[in-house]
C-alpha positions in Angstrom: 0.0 0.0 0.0 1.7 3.5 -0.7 1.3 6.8 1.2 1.6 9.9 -0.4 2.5 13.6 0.6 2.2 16.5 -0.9 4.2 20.0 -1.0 4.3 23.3 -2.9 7.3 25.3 -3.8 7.5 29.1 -3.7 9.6 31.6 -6.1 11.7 33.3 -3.1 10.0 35.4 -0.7 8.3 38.2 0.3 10.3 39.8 2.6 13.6 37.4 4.4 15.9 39.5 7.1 16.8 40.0 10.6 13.9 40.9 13.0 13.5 41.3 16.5 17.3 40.0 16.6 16.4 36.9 14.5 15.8 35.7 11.1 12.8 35.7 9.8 11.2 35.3 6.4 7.8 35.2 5.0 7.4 33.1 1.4 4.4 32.3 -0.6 2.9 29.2 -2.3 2.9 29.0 -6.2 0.7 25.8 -8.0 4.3 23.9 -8.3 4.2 20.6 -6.2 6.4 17.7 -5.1 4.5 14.5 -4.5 6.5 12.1 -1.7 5.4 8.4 -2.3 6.2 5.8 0.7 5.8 1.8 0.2 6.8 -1.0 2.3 9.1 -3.3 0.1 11.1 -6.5 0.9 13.5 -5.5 -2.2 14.6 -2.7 -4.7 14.1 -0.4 -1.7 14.5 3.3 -3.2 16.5 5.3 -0.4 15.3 8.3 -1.9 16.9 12.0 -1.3 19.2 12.3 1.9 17.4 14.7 3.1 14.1 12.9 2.7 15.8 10.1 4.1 15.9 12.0 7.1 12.2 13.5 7.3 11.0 9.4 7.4 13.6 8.8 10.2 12.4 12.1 11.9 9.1 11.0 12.4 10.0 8.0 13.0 11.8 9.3 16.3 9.0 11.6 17.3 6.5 8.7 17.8 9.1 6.6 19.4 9.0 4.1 16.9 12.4 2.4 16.1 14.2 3.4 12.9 14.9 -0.5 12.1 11.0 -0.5 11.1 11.7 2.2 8.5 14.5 0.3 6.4 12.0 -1.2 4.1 10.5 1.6 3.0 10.8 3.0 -0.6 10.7 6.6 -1.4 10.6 8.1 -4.5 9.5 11.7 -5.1 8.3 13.8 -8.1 9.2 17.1 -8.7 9.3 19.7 -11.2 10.7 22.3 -9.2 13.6 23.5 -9.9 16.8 22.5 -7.9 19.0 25.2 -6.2 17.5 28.1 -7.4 15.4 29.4 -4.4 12.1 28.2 -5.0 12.1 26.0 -1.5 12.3 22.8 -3.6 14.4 21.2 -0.9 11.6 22.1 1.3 8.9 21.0 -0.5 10.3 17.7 -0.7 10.6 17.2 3.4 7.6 18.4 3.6 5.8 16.1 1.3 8.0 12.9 2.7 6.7 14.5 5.9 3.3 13.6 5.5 3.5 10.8 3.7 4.9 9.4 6.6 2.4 10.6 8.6 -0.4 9.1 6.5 1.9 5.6 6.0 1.6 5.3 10.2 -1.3 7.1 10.7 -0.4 9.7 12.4 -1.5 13.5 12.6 0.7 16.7 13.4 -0.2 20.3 13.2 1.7 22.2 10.4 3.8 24.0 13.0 5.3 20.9 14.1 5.9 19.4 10.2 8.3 22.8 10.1 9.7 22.5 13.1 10.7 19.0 12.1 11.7 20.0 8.6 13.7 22.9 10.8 16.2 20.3 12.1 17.3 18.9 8.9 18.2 22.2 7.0 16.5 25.5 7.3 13.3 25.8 5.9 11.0 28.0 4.4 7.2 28.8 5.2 5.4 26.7 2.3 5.1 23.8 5.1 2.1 26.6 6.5 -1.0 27.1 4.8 -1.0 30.4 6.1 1.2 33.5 5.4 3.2 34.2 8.0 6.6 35.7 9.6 8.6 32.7 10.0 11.9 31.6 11.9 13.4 29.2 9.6 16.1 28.2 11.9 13.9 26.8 14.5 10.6 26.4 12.3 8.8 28.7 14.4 6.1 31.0 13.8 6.1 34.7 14.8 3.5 36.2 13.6 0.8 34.7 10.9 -0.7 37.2 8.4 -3.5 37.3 6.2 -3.7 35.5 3.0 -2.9 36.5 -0.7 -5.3 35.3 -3.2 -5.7 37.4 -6.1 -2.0 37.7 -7.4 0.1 35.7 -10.0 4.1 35.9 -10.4 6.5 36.0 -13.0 9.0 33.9 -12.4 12.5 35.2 -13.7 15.0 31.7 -13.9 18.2 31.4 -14.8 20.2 28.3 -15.9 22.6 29.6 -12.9 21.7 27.8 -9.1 23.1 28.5 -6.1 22.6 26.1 -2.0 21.4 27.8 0.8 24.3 26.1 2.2 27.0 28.4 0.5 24.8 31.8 1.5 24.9 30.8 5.2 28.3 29.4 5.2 29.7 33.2 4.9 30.8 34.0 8.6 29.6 37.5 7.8 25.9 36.7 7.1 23.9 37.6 10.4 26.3 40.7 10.6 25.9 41.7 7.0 22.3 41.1 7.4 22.0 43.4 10.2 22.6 46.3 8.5 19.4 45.5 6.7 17.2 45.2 9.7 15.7 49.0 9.9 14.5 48.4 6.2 13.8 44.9 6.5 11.6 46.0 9.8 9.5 48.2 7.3 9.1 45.6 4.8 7.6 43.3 7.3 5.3 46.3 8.0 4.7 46.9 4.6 4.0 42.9 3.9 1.4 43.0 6.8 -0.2 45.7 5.8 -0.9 45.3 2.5 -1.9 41.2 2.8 -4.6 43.0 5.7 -5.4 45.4 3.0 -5.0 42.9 -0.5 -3.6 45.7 -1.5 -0.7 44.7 -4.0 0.9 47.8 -3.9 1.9 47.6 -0.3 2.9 44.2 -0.8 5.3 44.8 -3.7 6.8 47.8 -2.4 7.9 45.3 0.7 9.0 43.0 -1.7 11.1 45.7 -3.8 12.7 46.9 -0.4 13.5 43.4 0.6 15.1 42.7 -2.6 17.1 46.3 -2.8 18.4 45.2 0.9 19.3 41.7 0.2 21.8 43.2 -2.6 24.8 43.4 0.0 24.3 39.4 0.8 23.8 38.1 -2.9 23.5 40.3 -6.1 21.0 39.7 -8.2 22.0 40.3 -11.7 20.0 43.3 -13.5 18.0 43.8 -10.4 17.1 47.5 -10.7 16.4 47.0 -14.6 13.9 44.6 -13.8 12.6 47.0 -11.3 12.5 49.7 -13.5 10.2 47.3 -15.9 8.3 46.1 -13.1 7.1 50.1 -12.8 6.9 50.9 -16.2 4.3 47.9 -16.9 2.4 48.6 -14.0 3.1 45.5 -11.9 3.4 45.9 -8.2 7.0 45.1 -7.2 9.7 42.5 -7.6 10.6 39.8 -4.7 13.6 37.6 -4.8 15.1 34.0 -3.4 16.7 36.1 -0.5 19.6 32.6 -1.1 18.7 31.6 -4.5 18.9 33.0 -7.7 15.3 33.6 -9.0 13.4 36.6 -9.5 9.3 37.2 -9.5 7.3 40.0 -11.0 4.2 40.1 -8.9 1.0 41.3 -10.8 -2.9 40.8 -10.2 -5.1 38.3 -11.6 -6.1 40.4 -14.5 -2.8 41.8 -16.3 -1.4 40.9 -19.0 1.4 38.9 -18.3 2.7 37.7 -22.0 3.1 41.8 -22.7 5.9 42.0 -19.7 7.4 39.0 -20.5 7.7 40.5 -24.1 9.7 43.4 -23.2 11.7 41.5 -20.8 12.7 39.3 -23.8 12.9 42.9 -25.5 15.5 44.2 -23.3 17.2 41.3 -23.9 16.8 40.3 -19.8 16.0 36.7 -21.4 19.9 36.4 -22.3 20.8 35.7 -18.2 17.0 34.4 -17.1 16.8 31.3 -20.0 13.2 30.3 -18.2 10.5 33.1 -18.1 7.4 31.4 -16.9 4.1 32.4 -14.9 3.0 31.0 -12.1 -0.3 31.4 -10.1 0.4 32.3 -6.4 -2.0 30.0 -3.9 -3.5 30.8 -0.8 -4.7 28.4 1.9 -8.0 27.6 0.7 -6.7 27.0 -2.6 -3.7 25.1 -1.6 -6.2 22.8 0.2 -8.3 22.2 -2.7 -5.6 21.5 -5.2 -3.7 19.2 -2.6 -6.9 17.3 -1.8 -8.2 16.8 -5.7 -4.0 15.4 -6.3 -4.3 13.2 -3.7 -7.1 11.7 -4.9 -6.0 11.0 -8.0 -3.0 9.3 -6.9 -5.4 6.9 -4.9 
C-alpha cells in the first residue's frame, strides 16, 4: 500500500531578514508541487533523497518508533521544481515525505510541528504553513501569521545559474551583514502585513522591492534594478527575490497581461541571463487545500 504527501514550492519570498534580533522570512505558495510516495518493500528499496531520508527517520523518532522498522520503506518523489534556485524545492520535498509518513503510520501533526521538524534537517521556508506568515526558519517557528494572498500571480524570472542555501549561510559575515538591513527589513515586514490585511498589491510589492534592494549586499542579483525599472513601467506591483537563491518574481494581479511584460523582458534582452520566463499562479490556503486534496485523490 503506498502513502503519499504533498508539497508546494514558492519563487523566493516576500520579505527574508533579521527581525527582532532573528531571522525571519515570509514566502508564498505558487501551483508547483512535489509529490512524496512511501511503500513497504522486501526488495529494490529506493532510499530516496538524503534529506528525505531523514524527514521518514524524523518521524520515526517523534513517535518513538524504532528506525529498524523504516528500512523497508521506498521513497521516490516527483518534482518539477527546480533545484537550487530558491524556490524552496528542498523544502517542499521534506515536507511532502513528511506527511507521507504521517499518513503511511497514521499519524496527525499540526503544520507547525511538520516545520519545526523540517527545521532540524536544514532551514526551511514557510510553504510547510498554509498560512502567510513571519517565520523563523532556523527553529521552524512561527512569529506572527498574516492574512492570505489570493488574487495575485508571479512572473518567475530563472536562470540556468543555481546556487545552495548552504553556500549563503556558510559566509561567517551573514547575520552581521544582514543586520545592517534590519531597519529596512523591519519596514518591509510592515509593509507585507499591511498590504496582505489590506490585498492591496501595492503595499505588498513595495515590501518585496525593499527586501530585494536590501538583500543586494548578501547576494546580487544580476540586472535587479532593470527589472525594477520594468516592473514600474508595466504597472506591476513590485519585484521579490530567493533572499539565497537565484530567481526573481514580478508580482502582478489576476487580470494583467502577463505575455506583454514578458515581451519586453525578452525585448530588453533580460531573457539572455533568465533562460526560463514562466508564470505562475500564487496559492493561498483555501486554494492550496483544494488542489492538494483533488492530487491526492487522483493518486489513490
Amino acid at each position: 500500500m503506498k502513502s503519499y504527501g504533498i508539497c508546494p514550492a514558492s519563487c523566493g519570498e516576500f520579505v527574508q531578514g533579521i527581525l527582532d534580533g532573528e531571522e525571519y522570512l515570509s514566502s508564498y505558495a505558487i501551483d508547483m508541487f512535489s509529490i512524496a510516495t512511501l511503500e513497504e518493500k522486501q526488495e529494490k528499496i529506493n532510499l530516496g533523497p538524503k534529506k528525505s531520508r531523514k524527514a521518514i527517520e524524523k518521524v520515526f523518532e517523534r513517535f518513538n518508533i524504532p528506525l529498524k522498522e523504516c528500512k523497508n520503506i521506498s521513497l521516490e518523489i516527483n518534482s518539477k521544481i527546480p533545484v537550487g534556485k530558491g524556490m524552496a524545492s528542498s523544502t517542499a520535498d521534506i515536507g511532502a515525505t513528511i506527511k507521507a509518513t504521517l499518513s503511511m503510520l497514521n499519524k496527525n501533526l499540526d503544520n507547525e510541528e511538520i516545520s519545526r521538524i523540517a527545521s532540524q534537517i536544514e532551514p526551511t521556508d514557510s510553504t510547510l504553513l498554509y498560512k502567510n506568515s513571519i517565520f523563523n526558519p532556523i527553529k521552524g517557528q512561527v512569529k506572527k501569521y498574516l492574512s492570505t494572498l489570493d488574487n495575485g500571480k508571479v512572473i518567475i524570472l530563472e536562470p540556468n545559474e543555481i546556487l545552495e542555501t548552504s553556500i549563503i549561510r556558510s559566509n561567517p559575515d551573514y547575520l552581521d551583514i544582514k543586520l545592517e538591513n534590519k531597519g529596512i527589513i523591519k519596514e518591509s515586514f510592515n509593509l507585507l502585513e499591511e498590504g496582505l490585511k489590506e490585498k492591496n498589491l501595492k503595499l505588498i510589492g513595495k515590501a518585496c522591492t525593499l527586501s530585494s534592494l536590501a538583500n543586494e549586499n548578501i547576494h546580487k542579483k544580476p540586472y535587479l534594478n532593470e527589472i525594477i525599472e520594468i516592473s514600474n513601467k508595466m504597472g506591476a506591483y513590485g519585484v521579490n527575490i530567493a533572499h539565497s537563491g537565484t530567481v526573481m518574481g514580478i508580482l502582478i494581479d489576476n487580470n494583467m497581461d502577463h505575455e506583454r511584460i514578458i515581451g519586453h523582458l525578452k525585448e530588453k534582452s533580460l531573457d539572455d541571463y533568465y533562460k526560463n520566463i514562466h508564470l505562475s499562479k500564487i496559492i493561498g490556503h483555501k486554494e492550496r487545500e483544494e488542489i492538494e486534496w483533488s492530487m491526492l485523490k487522483t493518486l489513490k
